[in-house]
N, C-alpha and C positions, 0 to 999 in steps of 0.2 A: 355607489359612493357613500362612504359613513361621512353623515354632514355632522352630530354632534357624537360626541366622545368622550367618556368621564371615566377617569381611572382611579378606584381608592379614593373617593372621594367623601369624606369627613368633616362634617361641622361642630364644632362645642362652643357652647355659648357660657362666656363667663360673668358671674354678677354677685357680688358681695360674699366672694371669697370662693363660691361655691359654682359648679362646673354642670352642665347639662349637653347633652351628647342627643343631637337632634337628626343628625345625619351618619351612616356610618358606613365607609364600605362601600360606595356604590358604584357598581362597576355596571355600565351602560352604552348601548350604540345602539343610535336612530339613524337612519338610511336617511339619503335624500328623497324629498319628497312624501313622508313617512310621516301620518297622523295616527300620534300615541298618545292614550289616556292614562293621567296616573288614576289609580285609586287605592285608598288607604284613611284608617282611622283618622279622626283629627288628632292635630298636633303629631302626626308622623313624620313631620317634615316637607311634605308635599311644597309648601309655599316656598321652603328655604331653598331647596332645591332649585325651582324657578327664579330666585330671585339672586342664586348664587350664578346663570347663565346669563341672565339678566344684567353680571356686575353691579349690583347692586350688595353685595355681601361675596364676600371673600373665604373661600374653602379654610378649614382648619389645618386640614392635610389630602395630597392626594392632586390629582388634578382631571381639568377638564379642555378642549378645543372644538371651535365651530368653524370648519369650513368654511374659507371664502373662495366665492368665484373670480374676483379679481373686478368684479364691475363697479367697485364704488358704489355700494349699497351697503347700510347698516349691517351690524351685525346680526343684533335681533329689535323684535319690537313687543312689548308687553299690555295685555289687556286684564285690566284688574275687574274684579268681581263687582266693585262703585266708585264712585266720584274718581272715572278715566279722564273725564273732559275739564278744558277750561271754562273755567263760567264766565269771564271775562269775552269770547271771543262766540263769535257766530258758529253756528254747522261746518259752514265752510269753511270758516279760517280754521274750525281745529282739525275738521279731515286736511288741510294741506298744512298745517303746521308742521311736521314733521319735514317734510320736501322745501318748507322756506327756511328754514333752518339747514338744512344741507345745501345751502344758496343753489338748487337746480333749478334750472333756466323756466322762464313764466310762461312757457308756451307748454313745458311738460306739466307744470303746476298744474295748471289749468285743465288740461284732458284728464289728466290723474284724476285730480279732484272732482272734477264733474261727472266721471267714468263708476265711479266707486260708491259718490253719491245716488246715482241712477241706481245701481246694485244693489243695492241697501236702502232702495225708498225714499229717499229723503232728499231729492232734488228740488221737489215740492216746496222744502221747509231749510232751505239754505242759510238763508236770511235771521233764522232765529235762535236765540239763544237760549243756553243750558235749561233756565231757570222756566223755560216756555214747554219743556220736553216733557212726554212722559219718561218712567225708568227704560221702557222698550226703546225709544228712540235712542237715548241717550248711548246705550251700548249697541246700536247700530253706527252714531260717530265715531264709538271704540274704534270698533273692528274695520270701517271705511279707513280709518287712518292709520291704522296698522297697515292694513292689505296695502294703500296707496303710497305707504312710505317704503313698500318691496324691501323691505328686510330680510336677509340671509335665512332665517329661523323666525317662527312665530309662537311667543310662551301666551299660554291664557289659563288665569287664574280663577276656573268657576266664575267665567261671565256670564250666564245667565241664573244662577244660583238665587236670585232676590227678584226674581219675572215670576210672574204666575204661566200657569201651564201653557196658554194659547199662546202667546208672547215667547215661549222659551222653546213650544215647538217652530215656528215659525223665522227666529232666527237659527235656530238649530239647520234650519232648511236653506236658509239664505249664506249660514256658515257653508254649506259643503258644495253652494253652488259655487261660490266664489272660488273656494278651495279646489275643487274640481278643476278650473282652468288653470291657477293659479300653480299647482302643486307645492304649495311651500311645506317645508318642515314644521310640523304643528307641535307641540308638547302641552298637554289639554289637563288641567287639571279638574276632577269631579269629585261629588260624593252622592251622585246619581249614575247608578247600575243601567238604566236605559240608555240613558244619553252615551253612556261610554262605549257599547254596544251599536248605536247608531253611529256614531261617527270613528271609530279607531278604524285604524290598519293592525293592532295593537294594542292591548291593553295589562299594563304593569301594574299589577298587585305591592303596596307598601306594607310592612309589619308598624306594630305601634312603636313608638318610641325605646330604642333610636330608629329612626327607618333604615330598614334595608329592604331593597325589591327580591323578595322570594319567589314570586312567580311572574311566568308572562300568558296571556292569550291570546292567539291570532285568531283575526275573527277574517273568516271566510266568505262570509254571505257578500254576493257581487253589490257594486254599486251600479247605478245610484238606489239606498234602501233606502224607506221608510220607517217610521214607528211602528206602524200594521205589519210590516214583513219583520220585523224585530220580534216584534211581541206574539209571532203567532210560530214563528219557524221552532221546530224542535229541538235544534243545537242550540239556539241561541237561550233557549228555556232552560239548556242542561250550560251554558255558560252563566247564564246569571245566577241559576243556583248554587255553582262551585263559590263567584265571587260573592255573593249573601256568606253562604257558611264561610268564609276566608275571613269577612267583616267580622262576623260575632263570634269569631275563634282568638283575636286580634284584640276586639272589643277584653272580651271577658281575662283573656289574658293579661292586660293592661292592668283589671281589677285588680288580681290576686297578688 
């Protein structure tokens, strides 16, 4: 089943007379259940993209559809790279923010939230607020309250991108256990060649500006992998070097 679907899909951004063409062309399907990494140069488009499934921004031309199951679940949910959480509200009110907001009933609130919390460590640290968290924890509420509000699709915008390595391998691991049960539709955005390697079904190469996706890689290596089975396997050595030279072909072209 194709959950998301983009046809001709065009963005131009207009601003003091003058036009910039950030999206172009994109014609894309992700399967249900399907975690895929974008990567590509900055400023390729990668964020509009997500932010255009997102609803958050509106196609210039072309269009897009995400599957619903019919269950009355969001469409999608979004985790940005910082400031996800409310600072106003405890751990726990913001993993179940989403689900009180959808007025679902306090007895699913409740296992939701405490289900998710448990998964993500931080049952522990319910009680406390934003401003008490390290960065690590904080995009551990992210993604608890994404996962717990079971949204249709799940868009992530380089969440772990500003964690230092032990941090970012570790939810990296805590992402694909959840995901694992979960199977949701991921659309993962990076501009780490490992990370996209360790967690895709998938991974769609962007051109520089305007974006358009020129190539795809299916990556093979069974789950559940590692960083160690990443970084040592053979293919995965001859995929991350295609995607390096893709970057600095991308890169340097932008220049000239």
């Amino acid at each position: 089943m194709m959950k998301i679907s983009m046809d001709a899909l065009t963005k131009v951004f207009y601003k003091k007379g003058q036009s910039v063409t950030a999206l172009e062309g994109i014609n894309l399907g992700i399967e249900d259940g399907e975690f895929v990494c974008l990567i590509g140069p900055s400023g390729c488009g990668k964020t509009t993209l997500l932010r255009i499934l997102a609803g958050l921004e509106k196609p210039s031309t072309g269009e897009f559809a995400i599957a619903s199951s019919g269950q009355d679940r969001p469409l999608q949910s979004m985790v940005f790279q910082e400031r996800g959480v409310i600072p106003w509200l405890t751990v726990k009110e913001n993993v179940s923010f989403g689900l009180k907001m959808r007025h679902v009933p306090k007895a699913i609130v409740k296992e939701r939230t405490a289900y998710y919390l448990e998964k993500v460590g931080l049952d522990k640290f319910a009680h406390l607020y934003p401003k008490e968290l390290s960065g690590g924890m904080k995009q551990r509420v992210s993604i608890a309250r994404a996962f717990a509000n079971d949204p249709e699709i799940l868009l992530m915008d380089e969440p772990f991108a500003a964690l230092d390595e032990q941090n970012k391998f570790i939810l990296q691991e805590e992402l694909l256990s959840i995901w694992s049960e979960t199977k949701k539709t991921v659309l993962f955005i990076t501009h780490s060649i490992d990370e996209a390697l360790l967690l895709s079904d998938r991974i769609l190469l962007m051109t520089s500006q305007p974006g358009r996706i020129n190539e795809e890689i299916r990556i093979d290596m069974p789950r559940p992998r590692t960083m160690e089975d990443v970084r040592s396997d053979a293919t995965m050595t001859d995929h991350f070097v295609r995607i390096r030279n893709h970057l600095d072909r991308e890169v340097q072209g932008s220049r000239t």
